[in-house]
Residue frames as a rotation matrix with the C-alpha (Angstrom) as fourth column:
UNK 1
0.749 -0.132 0.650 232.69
-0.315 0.792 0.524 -126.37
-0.584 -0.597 0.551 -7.89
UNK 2
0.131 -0.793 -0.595 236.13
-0.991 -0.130 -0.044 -127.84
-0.043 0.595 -0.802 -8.68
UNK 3
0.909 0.357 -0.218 236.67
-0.375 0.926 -0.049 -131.48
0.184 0.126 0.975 -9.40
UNK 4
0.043 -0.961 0.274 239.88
-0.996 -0.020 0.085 -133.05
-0.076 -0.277 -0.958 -7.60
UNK 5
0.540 -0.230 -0.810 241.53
-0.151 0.920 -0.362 -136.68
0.828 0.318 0.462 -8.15
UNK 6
-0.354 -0.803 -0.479 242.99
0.332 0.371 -0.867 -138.67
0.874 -0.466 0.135 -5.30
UNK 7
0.700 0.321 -0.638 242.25
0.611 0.193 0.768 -139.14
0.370 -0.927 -0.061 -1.81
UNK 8
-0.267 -0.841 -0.471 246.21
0.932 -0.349 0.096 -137.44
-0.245 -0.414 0.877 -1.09
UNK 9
-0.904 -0.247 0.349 245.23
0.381 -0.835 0.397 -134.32
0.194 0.492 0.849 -2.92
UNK 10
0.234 0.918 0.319 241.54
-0.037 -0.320 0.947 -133.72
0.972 -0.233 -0.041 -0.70
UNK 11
0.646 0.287 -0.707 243.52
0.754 -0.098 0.649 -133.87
0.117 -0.953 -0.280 2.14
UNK 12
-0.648 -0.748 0.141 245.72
0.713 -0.661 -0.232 -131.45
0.267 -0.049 0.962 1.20
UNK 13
-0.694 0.328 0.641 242.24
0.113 -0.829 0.547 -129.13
0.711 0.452 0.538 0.78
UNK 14
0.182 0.753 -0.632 239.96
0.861 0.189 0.472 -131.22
0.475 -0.630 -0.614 3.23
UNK 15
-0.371 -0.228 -0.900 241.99
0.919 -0.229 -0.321 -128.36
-0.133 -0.946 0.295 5.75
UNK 16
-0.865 -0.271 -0.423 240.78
0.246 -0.963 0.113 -124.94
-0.438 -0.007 0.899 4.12
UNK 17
-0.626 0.560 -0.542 237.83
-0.770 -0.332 0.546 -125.76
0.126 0.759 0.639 1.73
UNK 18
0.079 0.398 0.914 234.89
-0.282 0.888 -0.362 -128.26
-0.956 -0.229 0.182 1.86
UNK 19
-0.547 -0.292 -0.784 235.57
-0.742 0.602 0.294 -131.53
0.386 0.743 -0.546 0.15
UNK 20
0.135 0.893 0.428 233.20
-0.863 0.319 -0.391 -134.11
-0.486 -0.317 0.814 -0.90
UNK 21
-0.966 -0.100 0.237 233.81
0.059 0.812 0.581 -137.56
-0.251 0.575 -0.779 -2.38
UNK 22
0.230 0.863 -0.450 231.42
-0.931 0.060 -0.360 -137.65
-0.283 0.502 0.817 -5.41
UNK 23
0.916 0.386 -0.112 232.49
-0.402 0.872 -0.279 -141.03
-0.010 0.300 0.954 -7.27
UNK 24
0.006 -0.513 0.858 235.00
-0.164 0.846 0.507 -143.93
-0.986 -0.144 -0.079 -7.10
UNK 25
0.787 0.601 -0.139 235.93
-0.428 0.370 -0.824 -145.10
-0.444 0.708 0.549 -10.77
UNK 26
-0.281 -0.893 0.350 238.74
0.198 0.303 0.932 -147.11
-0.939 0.332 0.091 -12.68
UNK 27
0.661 0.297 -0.689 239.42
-0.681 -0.146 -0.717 -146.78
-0.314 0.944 0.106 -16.67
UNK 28
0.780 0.026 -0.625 240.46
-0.439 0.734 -0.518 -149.41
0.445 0.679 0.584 -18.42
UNK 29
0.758 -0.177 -0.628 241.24
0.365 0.913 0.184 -152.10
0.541 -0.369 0.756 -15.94
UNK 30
-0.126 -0.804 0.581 243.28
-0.102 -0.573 -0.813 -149.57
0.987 -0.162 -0.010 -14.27
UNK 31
-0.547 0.369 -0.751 243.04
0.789 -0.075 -0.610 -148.58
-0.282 -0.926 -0.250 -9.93
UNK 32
0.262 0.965 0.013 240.65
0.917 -0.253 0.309 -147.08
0.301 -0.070 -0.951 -8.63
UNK 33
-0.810 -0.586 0.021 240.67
0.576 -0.802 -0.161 -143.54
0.111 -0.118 0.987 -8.42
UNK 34
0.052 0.798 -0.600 237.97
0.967 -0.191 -0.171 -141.40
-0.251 -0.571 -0.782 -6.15
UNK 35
-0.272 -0.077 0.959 236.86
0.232 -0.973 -0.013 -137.42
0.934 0.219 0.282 -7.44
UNK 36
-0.071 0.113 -0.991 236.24
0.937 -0.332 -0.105 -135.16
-0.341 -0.936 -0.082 -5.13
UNK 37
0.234 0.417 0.879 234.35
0.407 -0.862 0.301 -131.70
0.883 0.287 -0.371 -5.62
UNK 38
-0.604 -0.522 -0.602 235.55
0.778 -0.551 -0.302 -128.52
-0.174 -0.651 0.739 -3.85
UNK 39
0.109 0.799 0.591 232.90
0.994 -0.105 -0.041 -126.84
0.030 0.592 -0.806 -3.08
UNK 40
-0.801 -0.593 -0.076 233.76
0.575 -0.728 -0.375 -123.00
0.167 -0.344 0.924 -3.39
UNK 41
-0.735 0.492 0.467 230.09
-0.529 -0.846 0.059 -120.73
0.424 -0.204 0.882 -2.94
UNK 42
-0.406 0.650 -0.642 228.66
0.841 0.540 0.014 -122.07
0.356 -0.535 -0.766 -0.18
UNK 43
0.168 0.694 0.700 225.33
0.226 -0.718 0.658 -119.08
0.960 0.047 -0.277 0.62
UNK 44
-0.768 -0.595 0.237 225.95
-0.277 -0.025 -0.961 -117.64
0.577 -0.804 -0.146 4.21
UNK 45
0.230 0.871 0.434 223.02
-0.944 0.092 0.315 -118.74
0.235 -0.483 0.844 5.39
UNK 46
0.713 0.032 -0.701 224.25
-0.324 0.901 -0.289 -122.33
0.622 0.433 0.652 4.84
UNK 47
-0.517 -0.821 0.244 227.54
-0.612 0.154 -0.776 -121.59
0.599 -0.550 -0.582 7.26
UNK 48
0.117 0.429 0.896 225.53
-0.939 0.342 -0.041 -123.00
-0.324 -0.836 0.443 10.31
UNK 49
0.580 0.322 0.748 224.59
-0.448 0.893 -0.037 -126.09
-0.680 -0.314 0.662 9.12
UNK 50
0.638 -0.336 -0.693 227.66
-0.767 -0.355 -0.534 -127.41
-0.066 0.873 -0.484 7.20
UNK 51
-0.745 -0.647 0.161 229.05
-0.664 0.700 -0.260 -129.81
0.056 -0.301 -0.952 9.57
UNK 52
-0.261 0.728 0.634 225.62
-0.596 0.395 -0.699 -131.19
-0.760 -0.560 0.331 9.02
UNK 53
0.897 0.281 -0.340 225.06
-0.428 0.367 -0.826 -131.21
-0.107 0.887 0.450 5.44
UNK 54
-0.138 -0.987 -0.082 229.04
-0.990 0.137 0.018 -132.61
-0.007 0.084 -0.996 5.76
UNK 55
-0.524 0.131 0.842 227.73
-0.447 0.799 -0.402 -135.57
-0.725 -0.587 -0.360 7.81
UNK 56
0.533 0.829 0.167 224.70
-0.230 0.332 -0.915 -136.26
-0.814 0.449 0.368 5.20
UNK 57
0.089 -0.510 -0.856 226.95
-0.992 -0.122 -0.030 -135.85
-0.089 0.852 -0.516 2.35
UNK 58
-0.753 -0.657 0.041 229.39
-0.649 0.752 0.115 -138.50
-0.107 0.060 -0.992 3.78
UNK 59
-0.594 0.381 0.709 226.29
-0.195 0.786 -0.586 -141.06
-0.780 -0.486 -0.393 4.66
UNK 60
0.706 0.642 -0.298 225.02
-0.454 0.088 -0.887 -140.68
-0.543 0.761 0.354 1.53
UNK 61
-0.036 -0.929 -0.369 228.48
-0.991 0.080 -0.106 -141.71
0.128 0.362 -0.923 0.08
UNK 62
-0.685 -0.380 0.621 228.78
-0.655 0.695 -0.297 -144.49
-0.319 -0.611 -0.725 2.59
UNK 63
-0.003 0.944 0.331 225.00
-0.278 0.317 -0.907 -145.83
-0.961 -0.095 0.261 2.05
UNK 64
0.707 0.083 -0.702 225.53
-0.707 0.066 -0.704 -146.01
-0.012 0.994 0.105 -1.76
UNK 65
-0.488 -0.688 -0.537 228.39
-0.670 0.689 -0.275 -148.69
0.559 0.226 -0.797 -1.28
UNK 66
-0.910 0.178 0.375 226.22
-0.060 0.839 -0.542 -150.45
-0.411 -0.515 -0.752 0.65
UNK 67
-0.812 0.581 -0.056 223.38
-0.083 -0.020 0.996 -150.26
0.577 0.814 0.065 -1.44
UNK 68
-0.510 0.716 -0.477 221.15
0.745 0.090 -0.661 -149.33
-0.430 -0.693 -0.579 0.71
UNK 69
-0.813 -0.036 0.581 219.56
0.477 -0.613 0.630 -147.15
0.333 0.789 0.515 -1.90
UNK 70
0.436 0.871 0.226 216.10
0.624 -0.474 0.622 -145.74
0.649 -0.130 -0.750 0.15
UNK 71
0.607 -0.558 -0.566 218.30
0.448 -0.348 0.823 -144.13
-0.657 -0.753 0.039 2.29
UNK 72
-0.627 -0.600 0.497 219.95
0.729 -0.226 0.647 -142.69
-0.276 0.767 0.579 -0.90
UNK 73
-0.537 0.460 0.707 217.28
0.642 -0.321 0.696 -141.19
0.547 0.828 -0.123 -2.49
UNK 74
0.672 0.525 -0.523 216.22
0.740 -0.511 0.438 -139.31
-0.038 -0.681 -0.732 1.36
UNK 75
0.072 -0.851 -0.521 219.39
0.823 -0.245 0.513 -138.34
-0.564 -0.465 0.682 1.42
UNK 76
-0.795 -0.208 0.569 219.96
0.551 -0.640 0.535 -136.94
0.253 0.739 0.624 -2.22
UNK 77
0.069 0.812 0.580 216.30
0.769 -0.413 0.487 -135.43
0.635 0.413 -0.653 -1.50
UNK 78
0.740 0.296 -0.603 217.52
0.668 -0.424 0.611 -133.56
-0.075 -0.856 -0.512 1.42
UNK 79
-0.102 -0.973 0.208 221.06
0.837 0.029 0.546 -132.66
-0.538 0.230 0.811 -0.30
UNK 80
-0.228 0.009 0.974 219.40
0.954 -0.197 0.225 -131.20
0.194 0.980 0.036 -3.11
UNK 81
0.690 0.338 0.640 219.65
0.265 -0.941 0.211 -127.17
0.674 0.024 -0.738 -3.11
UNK 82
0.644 -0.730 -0.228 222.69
-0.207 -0.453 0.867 -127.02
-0.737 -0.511 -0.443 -0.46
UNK 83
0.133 -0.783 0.607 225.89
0.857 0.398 0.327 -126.01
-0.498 0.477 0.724 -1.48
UNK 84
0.152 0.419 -0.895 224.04
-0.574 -0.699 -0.425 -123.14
-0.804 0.579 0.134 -3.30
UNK 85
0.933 0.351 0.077 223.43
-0.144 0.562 -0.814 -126.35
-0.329 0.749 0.575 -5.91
UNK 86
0.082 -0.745 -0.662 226.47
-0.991 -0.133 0.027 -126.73
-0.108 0.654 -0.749 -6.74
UNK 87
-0.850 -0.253 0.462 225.81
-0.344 0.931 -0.124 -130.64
-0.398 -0.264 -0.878 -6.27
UNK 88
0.204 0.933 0.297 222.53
-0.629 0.358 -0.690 -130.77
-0.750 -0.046 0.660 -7.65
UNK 89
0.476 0.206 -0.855 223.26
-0.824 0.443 -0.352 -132.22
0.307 0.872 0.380 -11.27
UNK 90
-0.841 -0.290 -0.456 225.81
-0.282 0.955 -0.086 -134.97
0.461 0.056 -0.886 -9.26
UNK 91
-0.440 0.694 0.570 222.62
-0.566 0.279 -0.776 -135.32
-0.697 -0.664 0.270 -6.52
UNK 92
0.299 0.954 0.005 220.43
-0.739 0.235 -0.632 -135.97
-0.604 0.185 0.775 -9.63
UNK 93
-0.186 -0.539 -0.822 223.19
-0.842 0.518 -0.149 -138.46
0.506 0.664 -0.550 -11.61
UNK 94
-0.910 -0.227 0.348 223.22
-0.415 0.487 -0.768 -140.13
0.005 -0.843 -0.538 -8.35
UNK 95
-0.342 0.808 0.479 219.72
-0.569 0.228 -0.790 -140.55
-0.748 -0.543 0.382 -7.82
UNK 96
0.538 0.372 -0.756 219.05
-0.833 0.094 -0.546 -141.68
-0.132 0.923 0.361 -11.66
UNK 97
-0.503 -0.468 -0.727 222.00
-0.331 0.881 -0.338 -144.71
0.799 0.070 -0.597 -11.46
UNK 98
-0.777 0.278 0.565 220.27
-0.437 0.409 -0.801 -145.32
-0.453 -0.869 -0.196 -7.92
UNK 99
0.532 0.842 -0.092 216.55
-0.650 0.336 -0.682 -145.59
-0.543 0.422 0.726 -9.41
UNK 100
0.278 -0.125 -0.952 218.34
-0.764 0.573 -0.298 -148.01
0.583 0.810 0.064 -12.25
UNK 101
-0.910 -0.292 0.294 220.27
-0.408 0.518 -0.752 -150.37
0.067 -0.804 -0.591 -9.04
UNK 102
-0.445 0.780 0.440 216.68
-0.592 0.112 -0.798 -150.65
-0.672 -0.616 0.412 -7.83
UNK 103
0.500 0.766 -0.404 215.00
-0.834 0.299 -0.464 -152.01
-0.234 0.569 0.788 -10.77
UNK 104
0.960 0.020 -0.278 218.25
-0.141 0.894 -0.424 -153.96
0.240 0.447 0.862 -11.44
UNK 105
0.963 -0.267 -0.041 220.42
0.056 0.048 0.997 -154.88
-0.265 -0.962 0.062 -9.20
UNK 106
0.410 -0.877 0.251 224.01
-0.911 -0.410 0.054 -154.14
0.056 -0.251 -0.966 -9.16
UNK 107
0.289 -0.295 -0.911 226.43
0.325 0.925 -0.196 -158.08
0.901 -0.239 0.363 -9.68
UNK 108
0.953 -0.197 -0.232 227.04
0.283 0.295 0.913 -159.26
-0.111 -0.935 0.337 -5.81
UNK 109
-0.145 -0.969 -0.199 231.11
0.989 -0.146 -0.012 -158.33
-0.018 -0.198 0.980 -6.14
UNK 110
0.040 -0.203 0.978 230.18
0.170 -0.964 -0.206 -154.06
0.985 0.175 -0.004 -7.17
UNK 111
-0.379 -0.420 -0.824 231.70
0.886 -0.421 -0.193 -152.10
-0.266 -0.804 0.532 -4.38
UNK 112
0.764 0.136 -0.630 230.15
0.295 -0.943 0.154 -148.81
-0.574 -0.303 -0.761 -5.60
UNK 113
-0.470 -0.882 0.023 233.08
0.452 -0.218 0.865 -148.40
-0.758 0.417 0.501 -8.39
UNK 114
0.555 0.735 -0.390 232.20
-0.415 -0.161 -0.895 -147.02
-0.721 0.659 0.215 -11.65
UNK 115
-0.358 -0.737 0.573 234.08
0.485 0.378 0.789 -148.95
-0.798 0.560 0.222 -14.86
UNK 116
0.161 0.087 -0.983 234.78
-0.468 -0.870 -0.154 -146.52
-0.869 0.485 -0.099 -17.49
């Protein structure tokens, strides 16, 4: 898996390779700036259902700015092992800041950024 910067530069790839928004973050007080993971060994068994695990990806994405965080943690639990793993270790980053959200909430303005 490769790690890309920038919404302009995943659609250059979005057209040949699957691309996944993994995380949204700013460094020092800077803009925001979204990664994105190209994923490149995807098992062939897995071809079929890609526009599926696409869809889950995104709604896991989507669901995590809305903190809607049980719906996270189905997601990540269904996530985990496609790709041929190449997402597990963000699946399980993901799910570990999620479990922390839960116990203690996120201030009322986070959007799902990370501040570096």
């Amino acid at each position: 898996m490769n790690i890309i910067f920038g919404s302009q530069e995943a659609a250059t790839l979005d057209e040949k390779y699957i691309v996944l928004e993994v995380d949204t973050f700013v460094i020092q007080a800077g803009n925001p700036i979204t990664a994105y993971c190209v994923v490149e060994n995807i098992p062939f068994d897995d071809f079929p259902e890609i526009p599926k695990l696409k869809e889950q990806h995104d709604d896991l994405m989507e669901n995590y700015k809305l903190r809607n965080w049980d719906s996270c943690l189905q997601s990540i639990n269904g996530l985990t092992g496609a790709w041929g793993g190449e997402l597990d270790t963000f699946y399980s980053v993901l799910s570990s800041r999620i479990r922390e959200y839960k116990v203690a909430e996120p201030d009322a303005d986070w959007n799902g950024v990370i501040i570096k």
